[in-house]
C-alpha positions as CSV (number, residue, x, y, z in Angstrom):
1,X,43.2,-62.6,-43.9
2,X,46.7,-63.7,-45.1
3,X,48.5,-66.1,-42.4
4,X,52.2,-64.6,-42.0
5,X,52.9,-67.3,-39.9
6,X,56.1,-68.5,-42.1
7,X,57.8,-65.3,-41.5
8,X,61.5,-65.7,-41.2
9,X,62.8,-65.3,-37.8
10,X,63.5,-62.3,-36.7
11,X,64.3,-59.8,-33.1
12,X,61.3,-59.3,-31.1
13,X,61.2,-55.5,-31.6
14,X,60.4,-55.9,-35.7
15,X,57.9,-59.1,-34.6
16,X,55.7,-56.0,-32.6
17,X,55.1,-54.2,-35.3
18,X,54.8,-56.9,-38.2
19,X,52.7,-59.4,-35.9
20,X,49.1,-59.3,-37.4
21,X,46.8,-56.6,-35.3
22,X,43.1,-55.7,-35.6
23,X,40.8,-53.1,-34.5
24,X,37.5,-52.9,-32.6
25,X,35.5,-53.9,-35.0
26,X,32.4,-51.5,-36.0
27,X,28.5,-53.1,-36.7
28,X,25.8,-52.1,-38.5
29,X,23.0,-51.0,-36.6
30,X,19.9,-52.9,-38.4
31,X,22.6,-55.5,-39.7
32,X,24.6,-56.5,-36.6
33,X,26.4,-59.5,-38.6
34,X,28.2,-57.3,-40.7
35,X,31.5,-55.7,-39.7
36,X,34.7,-53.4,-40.3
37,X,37.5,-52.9,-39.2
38,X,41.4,-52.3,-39.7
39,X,44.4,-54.5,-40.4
40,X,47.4,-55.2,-40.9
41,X,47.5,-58.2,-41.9
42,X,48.9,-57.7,-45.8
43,X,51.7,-54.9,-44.1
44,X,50.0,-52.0,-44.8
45,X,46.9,-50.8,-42.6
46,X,43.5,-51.7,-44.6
47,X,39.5,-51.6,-44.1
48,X,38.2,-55.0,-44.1
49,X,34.6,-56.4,-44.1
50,X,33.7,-59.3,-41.7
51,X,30.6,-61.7,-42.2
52,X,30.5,-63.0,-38.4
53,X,27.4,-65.0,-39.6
54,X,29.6,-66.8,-42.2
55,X,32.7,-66.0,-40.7
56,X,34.1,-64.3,-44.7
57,X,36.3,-61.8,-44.2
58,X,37.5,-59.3,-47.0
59,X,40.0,-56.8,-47.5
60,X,37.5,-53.9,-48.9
61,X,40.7,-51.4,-50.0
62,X,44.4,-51.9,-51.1
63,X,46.2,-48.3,-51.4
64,X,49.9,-48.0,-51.2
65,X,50.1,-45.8,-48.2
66,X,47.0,-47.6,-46.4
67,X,43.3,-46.8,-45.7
68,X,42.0,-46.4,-42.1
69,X,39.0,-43.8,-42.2
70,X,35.4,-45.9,-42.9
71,X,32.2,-46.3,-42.0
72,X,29.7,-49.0,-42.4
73,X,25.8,-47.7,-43.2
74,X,23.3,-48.9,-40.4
75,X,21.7,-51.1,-42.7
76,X,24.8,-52.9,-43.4
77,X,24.8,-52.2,-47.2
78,X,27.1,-50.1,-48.0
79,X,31.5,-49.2,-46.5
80,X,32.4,-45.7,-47.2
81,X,35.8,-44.6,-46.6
82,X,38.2,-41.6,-47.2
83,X,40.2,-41.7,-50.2
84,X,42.6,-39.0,-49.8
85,X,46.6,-38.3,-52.1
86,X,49.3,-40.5,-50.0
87,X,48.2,-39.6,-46.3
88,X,47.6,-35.7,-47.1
89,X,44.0,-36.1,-45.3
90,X,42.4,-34.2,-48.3
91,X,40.0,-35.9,-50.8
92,X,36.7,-37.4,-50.7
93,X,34.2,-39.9,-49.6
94,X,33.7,-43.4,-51.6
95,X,32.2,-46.1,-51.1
96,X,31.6,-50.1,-52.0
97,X,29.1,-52.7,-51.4
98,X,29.8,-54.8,-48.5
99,X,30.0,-58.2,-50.1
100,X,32.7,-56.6,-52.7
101,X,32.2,-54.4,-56.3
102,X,33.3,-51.5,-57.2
103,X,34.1,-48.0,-55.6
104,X,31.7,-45.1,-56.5
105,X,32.0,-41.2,-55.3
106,X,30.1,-41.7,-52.1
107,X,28.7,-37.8,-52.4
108,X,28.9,-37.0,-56.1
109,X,28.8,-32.7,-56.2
110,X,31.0,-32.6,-53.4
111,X,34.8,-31.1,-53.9
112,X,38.2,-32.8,-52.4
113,X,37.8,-31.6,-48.5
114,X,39.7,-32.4,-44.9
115,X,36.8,-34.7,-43.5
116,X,35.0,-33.2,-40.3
117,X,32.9,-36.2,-39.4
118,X,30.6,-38.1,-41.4
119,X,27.0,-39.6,-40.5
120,X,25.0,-42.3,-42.3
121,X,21.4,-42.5,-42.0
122,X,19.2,-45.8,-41.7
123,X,17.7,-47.6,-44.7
124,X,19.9,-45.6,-46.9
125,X,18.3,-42.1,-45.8
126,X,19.7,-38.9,-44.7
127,X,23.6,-38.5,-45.1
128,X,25.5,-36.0,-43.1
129,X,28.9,-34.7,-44.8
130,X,31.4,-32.9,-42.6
131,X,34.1,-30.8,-44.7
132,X,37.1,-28.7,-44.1
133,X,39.0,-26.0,-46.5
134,X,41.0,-22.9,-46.5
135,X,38.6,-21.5,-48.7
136,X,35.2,-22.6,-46.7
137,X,36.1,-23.0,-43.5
138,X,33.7,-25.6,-41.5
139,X,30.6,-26.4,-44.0
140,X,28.3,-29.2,-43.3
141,X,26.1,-31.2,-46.0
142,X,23.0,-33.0,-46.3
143,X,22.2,-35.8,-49.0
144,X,18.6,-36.8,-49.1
145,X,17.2,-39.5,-51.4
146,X,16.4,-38.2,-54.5
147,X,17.9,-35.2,-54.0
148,X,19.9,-34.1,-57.0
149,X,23.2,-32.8,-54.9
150,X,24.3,-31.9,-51.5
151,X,22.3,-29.2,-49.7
152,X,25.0,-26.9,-47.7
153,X,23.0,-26.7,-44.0
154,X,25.6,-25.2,-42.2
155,X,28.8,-23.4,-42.7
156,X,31.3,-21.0,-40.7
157,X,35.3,-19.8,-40.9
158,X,36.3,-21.7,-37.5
159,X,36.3,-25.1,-36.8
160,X,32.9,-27.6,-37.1
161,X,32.3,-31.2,-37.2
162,X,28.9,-33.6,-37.4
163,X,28.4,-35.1,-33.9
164,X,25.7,-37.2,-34.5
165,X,22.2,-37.9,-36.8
166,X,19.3,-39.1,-34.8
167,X,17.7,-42.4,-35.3
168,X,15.0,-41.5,-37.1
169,X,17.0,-39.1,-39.4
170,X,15.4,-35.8,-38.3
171,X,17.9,-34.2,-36.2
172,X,21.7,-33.3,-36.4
173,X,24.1,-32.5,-33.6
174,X,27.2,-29.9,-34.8
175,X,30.2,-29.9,-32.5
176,X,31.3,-25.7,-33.5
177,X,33.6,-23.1,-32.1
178,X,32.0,-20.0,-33.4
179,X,33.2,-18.6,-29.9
180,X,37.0,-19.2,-31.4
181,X,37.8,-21.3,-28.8
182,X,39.4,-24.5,-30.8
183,X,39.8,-26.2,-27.6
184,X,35.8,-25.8,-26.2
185,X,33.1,-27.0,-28.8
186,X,29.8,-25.5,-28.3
187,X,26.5,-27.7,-29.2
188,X,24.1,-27.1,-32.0
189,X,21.5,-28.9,-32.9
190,X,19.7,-28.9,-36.7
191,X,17.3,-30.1,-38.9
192,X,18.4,-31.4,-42.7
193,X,17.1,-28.0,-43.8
194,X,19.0,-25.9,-41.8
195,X,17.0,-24.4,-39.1
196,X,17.7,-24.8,-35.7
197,X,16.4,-26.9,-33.0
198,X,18.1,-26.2,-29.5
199,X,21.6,-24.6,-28.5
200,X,23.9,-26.3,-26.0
201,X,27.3,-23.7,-25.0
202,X,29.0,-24.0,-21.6
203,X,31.6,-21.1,-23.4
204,X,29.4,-18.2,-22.0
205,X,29.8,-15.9,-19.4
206,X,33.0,-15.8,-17.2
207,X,36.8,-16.6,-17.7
208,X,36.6,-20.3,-17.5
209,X,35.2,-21.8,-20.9
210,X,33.9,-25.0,-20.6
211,X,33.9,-27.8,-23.4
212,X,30.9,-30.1,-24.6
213,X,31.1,-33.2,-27.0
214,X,28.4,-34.7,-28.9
215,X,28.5,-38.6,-27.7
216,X,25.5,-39.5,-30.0
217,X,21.7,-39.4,-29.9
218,X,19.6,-42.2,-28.3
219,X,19.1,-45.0,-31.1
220,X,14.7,-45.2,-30.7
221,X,12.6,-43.9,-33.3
222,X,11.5,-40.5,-32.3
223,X,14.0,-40.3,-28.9
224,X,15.2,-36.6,-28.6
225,X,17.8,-37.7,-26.3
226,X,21.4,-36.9,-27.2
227,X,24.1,-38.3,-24.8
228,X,26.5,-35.1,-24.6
229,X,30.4,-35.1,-23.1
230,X,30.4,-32.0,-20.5
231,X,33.5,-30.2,-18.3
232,X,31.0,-28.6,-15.7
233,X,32.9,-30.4,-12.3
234,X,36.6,-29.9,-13.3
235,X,37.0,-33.3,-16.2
236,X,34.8,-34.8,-18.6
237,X,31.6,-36.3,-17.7
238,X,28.2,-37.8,-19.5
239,X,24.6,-35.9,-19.3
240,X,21.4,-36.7,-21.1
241,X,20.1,-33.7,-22.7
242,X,16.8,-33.7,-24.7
243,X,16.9,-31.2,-27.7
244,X,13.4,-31.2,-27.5
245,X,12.1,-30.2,-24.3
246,X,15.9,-29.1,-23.2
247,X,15.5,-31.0,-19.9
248,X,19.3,-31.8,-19.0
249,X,19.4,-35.0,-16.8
250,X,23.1,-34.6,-15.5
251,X,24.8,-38.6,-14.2
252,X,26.8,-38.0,-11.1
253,X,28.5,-41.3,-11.6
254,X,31.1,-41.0,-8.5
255,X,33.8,-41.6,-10.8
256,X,37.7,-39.4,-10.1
257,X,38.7,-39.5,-13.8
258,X,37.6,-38.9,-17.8
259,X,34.5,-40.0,-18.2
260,X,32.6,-41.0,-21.8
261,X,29.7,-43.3,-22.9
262,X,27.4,-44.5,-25.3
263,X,24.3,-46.0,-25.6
264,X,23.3,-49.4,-25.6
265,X,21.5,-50.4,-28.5
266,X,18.0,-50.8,-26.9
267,X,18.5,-47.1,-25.2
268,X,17.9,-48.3,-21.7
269,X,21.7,-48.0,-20.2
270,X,25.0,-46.7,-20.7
271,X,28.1,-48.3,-21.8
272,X,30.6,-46.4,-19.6
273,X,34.7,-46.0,-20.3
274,X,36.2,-44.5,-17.4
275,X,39.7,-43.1,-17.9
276,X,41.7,-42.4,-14.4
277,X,46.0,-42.5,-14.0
278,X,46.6,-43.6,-16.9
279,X,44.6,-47.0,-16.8
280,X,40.5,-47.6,-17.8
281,X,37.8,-49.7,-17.2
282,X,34.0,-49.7,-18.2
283,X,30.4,-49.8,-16.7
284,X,26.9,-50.5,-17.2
285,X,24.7,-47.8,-15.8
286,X,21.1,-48.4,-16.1
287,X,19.0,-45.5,-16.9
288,X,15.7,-46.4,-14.8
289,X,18.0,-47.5,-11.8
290,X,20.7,-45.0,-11.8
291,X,22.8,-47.9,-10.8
292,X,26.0,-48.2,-12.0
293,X,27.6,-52.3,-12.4
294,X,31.5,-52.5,-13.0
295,X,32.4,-54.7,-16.1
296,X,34.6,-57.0,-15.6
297,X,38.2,-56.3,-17.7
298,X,42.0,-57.3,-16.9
299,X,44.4,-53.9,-15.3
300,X,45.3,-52.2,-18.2
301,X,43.8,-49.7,-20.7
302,X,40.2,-50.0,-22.6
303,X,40.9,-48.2,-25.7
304,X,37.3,-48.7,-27.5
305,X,34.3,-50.9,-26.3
306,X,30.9,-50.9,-28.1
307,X,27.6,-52.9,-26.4
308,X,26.2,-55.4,-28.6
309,X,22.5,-56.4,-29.0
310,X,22.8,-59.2,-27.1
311,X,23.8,-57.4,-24.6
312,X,27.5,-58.4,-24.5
313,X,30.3,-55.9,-24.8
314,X,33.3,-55.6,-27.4
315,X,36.6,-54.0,-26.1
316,X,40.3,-53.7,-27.2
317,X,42.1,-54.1,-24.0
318,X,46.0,-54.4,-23.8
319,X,48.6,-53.2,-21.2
320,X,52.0,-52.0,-21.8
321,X,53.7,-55.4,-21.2
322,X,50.6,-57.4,-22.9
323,X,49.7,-56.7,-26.8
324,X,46.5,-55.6,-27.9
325,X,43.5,-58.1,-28.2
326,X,39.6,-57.6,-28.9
327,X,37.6,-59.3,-25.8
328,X,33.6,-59.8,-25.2
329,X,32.4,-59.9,-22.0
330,X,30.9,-63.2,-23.7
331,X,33.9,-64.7,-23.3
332,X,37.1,-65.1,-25.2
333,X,38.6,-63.3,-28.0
334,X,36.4,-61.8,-31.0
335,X,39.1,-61.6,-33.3
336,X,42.2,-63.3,-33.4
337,X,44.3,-62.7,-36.6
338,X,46.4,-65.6,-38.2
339,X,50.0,-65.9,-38.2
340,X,53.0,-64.4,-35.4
341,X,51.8,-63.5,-32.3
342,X,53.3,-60.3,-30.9
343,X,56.1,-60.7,-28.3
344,X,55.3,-59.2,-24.6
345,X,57.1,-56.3,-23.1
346,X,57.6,-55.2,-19.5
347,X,55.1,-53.7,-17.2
348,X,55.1,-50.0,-16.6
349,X,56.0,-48.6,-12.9
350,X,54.2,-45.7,-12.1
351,X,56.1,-42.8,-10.9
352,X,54.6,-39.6,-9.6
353,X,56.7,-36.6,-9.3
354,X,56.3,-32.9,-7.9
355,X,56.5,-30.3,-10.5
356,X,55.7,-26.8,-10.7
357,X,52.5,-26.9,-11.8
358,X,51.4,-30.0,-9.0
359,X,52.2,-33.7,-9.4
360,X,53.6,-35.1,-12.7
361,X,52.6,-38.8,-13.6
362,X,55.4,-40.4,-15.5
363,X,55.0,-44.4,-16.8
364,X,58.2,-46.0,-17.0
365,X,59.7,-49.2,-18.4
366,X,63.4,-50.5,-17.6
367,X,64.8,-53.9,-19.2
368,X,63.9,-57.0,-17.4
369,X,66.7,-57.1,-14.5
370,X,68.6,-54.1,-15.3
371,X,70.1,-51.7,-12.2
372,X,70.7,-48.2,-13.1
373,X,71.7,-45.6,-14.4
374,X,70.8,-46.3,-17.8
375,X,70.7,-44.8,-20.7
376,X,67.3,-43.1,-21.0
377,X,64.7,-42.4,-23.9
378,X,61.9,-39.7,-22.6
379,X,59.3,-40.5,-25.0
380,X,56.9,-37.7,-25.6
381,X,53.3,-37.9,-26.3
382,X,51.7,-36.1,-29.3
383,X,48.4,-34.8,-29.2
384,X,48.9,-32.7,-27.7
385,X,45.7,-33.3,-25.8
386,X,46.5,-36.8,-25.3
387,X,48.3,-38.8,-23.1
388,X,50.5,-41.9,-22.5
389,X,48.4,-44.9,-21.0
390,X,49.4,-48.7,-19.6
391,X,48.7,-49.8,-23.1
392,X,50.9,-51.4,-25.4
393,X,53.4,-49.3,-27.6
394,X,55.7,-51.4,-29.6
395,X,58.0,-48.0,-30.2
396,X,58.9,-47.8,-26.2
397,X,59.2,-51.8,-26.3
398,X,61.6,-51.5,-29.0
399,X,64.0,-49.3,-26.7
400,X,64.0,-51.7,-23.9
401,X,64.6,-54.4,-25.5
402,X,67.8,-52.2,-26.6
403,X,68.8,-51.6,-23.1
404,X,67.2,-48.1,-22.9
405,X,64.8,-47.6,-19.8
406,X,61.5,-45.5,-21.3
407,X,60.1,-42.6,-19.3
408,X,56.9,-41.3,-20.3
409,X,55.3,-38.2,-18.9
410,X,51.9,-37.2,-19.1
411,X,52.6,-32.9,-18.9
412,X,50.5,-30.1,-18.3
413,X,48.2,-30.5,-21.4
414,X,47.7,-33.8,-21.2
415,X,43.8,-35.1,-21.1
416,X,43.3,-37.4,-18.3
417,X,44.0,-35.2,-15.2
418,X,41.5,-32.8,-15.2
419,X,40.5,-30.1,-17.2
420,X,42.9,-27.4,-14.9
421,X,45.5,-29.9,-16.4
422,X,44.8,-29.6,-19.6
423,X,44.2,-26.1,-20.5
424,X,47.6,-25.0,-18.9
425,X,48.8,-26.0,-22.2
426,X,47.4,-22.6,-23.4
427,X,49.9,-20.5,-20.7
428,X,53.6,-20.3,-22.9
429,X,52.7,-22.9,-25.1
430,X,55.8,-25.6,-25.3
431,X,57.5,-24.2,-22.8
432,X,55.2,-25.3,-19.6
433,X,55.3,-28.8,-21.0
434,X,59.2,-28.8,-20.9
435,X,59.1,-27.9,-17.3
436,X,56.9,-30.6,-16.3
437,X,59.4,-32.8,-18.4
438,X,62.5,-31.7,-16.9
439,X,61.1,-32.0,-13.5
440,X,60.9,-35.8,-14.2
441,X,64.0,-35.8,-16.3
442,X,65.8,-34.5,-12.7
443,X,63.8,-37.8,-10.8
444,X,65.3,-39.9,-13.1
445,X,69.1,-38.9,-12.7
446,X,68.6,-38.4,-8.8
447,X,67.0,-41.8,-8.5
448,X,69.5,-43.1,-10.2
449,X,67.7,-44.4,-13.1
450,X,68.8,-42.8,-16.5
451,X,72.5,-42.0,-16.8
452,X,72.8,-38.2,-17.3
453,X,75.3,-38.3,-20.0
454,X,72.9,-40.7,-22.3
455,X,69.9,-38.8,-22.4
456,X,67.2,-38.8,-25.6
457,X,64.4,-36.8,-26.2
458,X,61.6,-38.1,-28.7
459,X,58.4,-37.9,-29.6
460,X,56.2,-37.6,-32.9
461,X,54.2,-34.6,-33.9
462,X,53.9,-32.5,-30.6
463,X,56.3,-35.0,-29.3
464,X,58.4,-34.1,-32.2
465,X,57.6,-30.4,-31.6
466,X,58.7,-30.7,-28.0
467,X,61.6,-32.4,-29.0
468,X,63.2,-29.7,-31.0
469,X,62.0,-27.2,-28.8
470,X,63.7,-29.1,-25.8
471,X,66.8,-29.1,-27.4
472,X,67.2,-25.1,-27.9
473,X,65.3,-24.6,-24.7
474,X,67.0,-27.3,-22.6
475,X,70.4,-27.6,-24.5
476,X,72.7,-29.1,-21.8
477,X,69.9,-31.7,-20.4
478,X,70.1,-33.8,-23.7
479,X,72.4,-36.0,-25.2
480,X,70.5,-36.8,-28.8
481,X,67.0,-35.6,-30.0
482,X,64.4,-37.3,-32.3
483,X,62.1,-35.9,-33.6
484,X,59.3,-37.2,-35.9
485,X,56.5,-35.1,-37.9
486,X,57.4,-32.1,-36.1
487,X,56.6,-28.2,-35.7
488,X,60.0,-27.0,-36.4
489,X,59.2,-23.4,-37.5
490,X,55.5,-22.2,-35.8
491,X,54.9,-19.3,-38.1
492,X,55.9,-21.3,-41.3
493,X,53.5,-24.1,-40.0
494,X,50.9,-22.1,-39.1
495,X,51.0,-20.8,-43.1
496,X,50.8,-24.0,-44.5
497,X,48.4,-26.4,-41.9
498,X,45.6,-27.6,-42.6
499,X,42.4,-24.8,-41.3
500,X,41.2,-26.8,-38.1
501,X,44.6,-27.0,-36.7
502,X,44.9,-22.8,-38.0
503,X,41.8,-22.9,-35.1
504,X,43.8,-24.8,-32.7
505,X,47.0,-22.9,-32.9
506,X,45.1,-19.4,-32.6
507,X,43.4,-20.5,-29.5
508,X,46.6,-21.6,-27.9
509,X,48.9,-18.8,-28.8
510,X,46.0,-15.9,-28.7
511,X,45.7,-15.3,-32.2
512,X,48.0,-15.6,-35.5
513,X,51.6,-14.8,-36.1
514,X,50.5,-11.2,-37.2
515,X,48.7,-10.9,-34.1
516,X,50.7,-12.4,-31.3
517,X,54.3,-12.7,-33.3
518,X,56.1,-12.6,-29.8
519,X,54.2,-15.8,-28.3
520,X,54.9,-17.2,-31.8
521,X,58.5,-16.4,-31.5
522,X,58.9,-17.9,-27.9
523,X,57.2,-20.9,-29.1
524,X,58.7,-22.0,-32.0
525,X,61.7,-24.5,-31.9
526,X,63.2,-22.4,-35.1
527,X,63.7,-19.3,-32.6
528,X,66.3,-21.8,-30.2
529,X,68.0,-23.5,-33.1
530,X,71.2,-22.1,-32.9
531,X,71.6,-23.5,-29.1
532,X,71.2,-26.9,-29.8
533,X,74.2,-29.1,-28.5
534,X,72.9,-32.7,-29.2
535,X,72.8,-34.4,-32.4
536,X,69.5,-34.3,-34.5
537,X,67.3,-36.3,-36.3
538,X,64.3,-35.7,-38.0
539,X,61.8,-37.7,-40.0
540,X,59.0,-36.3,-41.9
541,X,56.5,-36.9,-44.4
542,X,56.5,-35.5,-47.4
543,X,52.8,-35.1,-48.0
544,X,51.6,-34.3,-44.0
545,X,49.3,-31.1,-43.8
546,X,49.8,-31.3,-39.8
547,X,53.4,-30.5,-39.7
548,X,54.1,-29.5,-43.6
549,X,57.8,-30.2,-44.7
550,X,58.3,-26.3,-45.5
551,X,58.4,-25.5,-41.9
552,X,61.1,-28.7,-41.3
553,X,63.3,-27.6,-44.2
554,X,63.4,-24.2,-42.6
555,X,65.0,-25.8,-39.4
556,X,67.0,-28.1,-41.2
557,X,68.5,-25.2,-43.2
558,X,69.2,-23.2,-39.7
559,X,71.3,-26.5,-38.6
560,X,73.2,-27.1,-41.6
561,X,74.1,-23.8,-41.9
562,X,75.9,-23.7,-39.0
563,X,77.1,-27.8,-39.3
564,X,75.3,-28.6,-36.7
565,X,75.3,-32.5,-36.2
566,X,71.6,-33.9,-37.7
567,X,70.2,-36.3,-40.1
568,X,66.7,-35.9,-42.3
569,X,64.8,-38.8,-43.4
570,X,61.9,-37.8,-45.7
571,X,59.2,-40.3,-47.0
572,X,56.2,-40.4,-49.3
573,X,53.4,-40.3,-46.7
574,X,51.2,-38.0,-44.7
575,X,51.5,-37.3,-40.5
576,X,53.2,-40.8,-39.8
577,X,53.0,-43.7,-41.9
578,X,50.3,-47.0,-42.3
579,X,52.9,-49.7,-43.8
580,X,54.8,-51.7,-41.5
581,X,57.6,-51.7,-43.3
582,X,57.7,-48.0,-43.2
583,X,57.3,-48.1,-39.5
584,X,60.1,-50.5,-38.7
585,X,62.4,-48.3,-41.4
586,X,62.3,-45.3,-38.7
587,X,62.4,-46.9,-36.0
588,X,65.7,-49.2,-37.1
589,X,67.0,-45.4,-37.8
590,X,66.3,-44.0,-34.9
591,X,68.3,-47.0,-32.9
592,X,70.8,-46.5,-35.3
593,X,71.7,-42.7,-34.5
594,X,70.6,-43.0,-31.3
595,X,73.7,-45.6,-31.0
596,X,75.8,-43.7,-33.3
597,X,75.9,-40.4,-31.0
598,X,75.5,-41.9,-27.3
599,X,78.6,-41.6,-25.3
């Protein structure tokens, strides 16, 4: 990897984002020397193959906007990844073999496609496509050896993914929401010609739907065992289900928050990530024993963590004042880039907060020494079934280091808290989230934290959305909004998304803008434009089928018609950018008119 060591000196906040930085690295199954994983060590965000028994690594793809969707194939032949236009999400599969040579269509008879989740069989066998179009809906594929093209298995108008292919090759899980619930996945599992084995759908029967995630099926020969994500006690938990005899062995694990696993490669115990305030952690339970043994990792967040053969366990681990590393429970770091080292921020306080839906959890971050009140950035999560973590974000570090204190809420609708949590997102979608945000916004002004009068909003995608919708909504409680890939007009982006997030906006609103147009209309930042008070700005990419431009030209038009303070950055990418330079672009902006329009 390039050493960027001799990089001219420059602030802390552009050092964040430029220092080198690595993913968890992904193995081959039958071929656990070989390795991917993402960089950014030439400035733009690129699959690279790693030799750990040589120690050769090797940039695999070079694309001007980046590449960060691959797989390796168990045996450890072959990386595929996604070769879409310029971060538009729609193309198809390729791949190269992994000591270098050139790219080949990965699934030759298959047309340009969203992805919706790809599985590689052993020794080269059984492929399992995943595709997405407005045409198709959800189809899934399988590739045999010697077959002459793709056989369609599966296929239905709302949204479907590939969970998992067994060990051996003979059985396929489907994630599907037939029920057209885009928030609750049922289970289905198949064989490569079609037919089905067993059924799996906690969606039936009463008002509460319940959601199930495929977390991948035990990796023995012949093992019907499929480890399965489940909702049944209020959050998500693992279970054992075998497809086969449909036995379901369900792990009471003790644990208060999100709970996921996998297996570890023998398929004797569980690698466990346990998800609970806003911090994580991981476990080793032991299948025969039912006992579950704490791994030992620093406070902070887990963001991935994969068991090896030896036994030892990968994990990217970093806290908001610490930058990301990859750790092994073997001891010391598996992968250490050359060149700057990212500067540290400051820790996160915790602050918890009564709003009207129950007890907000907010994470914020104040300059090193700094008395209030201050001027403020709430920095809004996307997702929006996400949330913010004690993890490092150079974004928020860049505001304090400006003199901004960061205050991060984790609304209704955020994952982490329950699944009561995160389905009030479907009541008066936008608005509930606002509520929860203004709550903490009226903490921070009473505490004396953030200075009234220097108040931002911001946030990316449904950060973004929740931005502008903020500002109509909220007019008087904002001094200056930001808002990056957002929703701007809802029925205009419903039009023009990509299908699986068509799916997700019918199951929050209750159908489409023909059906519902007055939960459209309450919802969309469009119908509150005309209130906004603070100065705008909005970036967006040119080519993003999450939040198409259309829809953000349609706002823009509302504000300039009425000269309405704002500024529009577009840019040749998709939903965000992959090159660093790119990245520190917006965010110098952002200061910049954030600056410019503060009293």
């Amino acid at each position: 990897m390039p050493d960027m060591s001799s990089e001219p000196d420059m602030p802390d906040w552009e050092k964040r984002f430029r220092a080198p930085r690595v993913s968890l690295p992904d193995w081959a199954e039958d071929a656990p020397d070989r390795s991917l994983f993402v960089s950014n060590a030439t400035g733009t965000y690129e699959l690279y193959a790693w030799d750990r028994a040589t120690g050769v690594q090797r940039q695999v793809t070079e694309r001007p906007n980046g590449t960060t969707d691959g797989a390796l194939s168990p045996d450890g032949q072959w990386i595929w990844w996604f070769d879409d236009t310029d971060g538009d999400e729609f193309g198809v599969w390729r791949r190269q073999p992994f000591g270098g040579g050139a790219d080949e269509p990965a699934v030759p008879g298959l047309e340009p496609s969203y992805p919706a989740g790809l599985a590689l069989g052993r020794d080269g066998a059984t492929v399992v496509v995943g595709r997405s179009t407005d045409d198709d809906g959800s189809t899934i594929h399988v590739v045999r050896p010697g077959s002459p093209a793709p056989v369609e298995v599966y296929r239905h108008r709302e949204s479907a993914g590939v969970g998992d292919l067994s060990h051996d090759g003979t059985l396929i899980a489907v994630e599907h929401t037939e029920h057209g619930d885009a928030m609750h996945s049922a289970l289905r599992v198949i064989r490569p010609d079609g037919s089905t084995v067993a059924e799996l759908d906690d969606t039936k029967g009463g008002t509460v739907e319940l959601g199930l995630e495929v977390l991948g099926f035990a990796p023995v020969d012949g093992d019907t065992r499929l480890l399965v994500g489940h909702q049944r006690r209020g959050r998500w938990e693992p279970m054992v289900w075998d497809v086969a005899s449909g036995e379901e062995n369900d792990l009471v694990l003790g644990l208060p928050g999100d709970v996921s696993a996998e297996w570890y490669p023998d398929g004797s115990a569980l690698l466990v990530a346990h998800g609970f305030e806003a911090r994580g952690e991981l476990f080793r339970y032991d299948l025969a024993t039912a006992e579950l043994e704490r791994i030992d990792t620093p406070a902070g967040s887990v963001s991935g963590a994969t068991a090896r053969p030896d036994g030892s366990v990968e994990y990217m681990w970093s806290s908001a004042a610490e930058p990301p590393v990859v750790r092994s429970t073997a001891g010391g770091v598996v992968l250490d880039p050359p060149g700057m080292k990212a500067p540290k921020s400051v820790p996160v306080e915790d602050v918890w907060v009564d709003g009207p839906g129950g007890r907000i959890h907010a994470l914020v971050q104040r300059p090193a020494g700094s008395s209030g009140p201050l001027p403020t950035v709430f920095e809004v999560h996307g997702g929006p079934t996400w949330h913010d973590s004690d993890s490092f974000a150079a974004g928020p570090a860049a505001w304090v280091d400006h003199g901004y204190a960061v205050v991060r809420v984790n609304y209704r609708g955020s994952t982490g808290y329950g699944r009561e949590w995160t389905d009030a997102l479907k009541h008066r979608v936008g608005l509930i989230e606002l509520e929860d945000i203004a709550a903490v916004r009226e903490w921070a002004v009473t505490s004396g934290l953030a200075d009234p009068d220097r108040l931002v909003l911001a946030g990316g995608s449904w950060g973004g959305y929740l931005t502008l919708l903020g500002l109509g909504t909220q007019p008087d409680f904002w001094a200056v909004g930001l808002a990056a890939v957002p929703v701007a007009d809802y029925v205009t982006a419903y039009h023009d998304e990509m299908e699986a997030l068509k799916a997700m906006d019918r199951t929050l609103l209750g159908g489409t803008p023909e059906e519902v147009p007055e939960r459209f209309r309450a919802s969309s930042p469009l119908t509150y434009v005309d209130d906004v008070k603070a100065p705008v700005y909005i970036s967006a990419g040119v080519n993003d089928p999450r939040c198409p431009i259309r829809q953000i030209d349609n706002y823009v038009d509302r504000l300039s018609s009425r000269g309405a303070t704002h500024e529009v950055y577009r840019y040749d990418a998709g939903h965000g950018s992959l090159v660093v330079d790119e990245r520190i672009k917006q965010v110098a902006l952002e200061l910049d008119f954030a600056s410019r329009h503060l009293p």
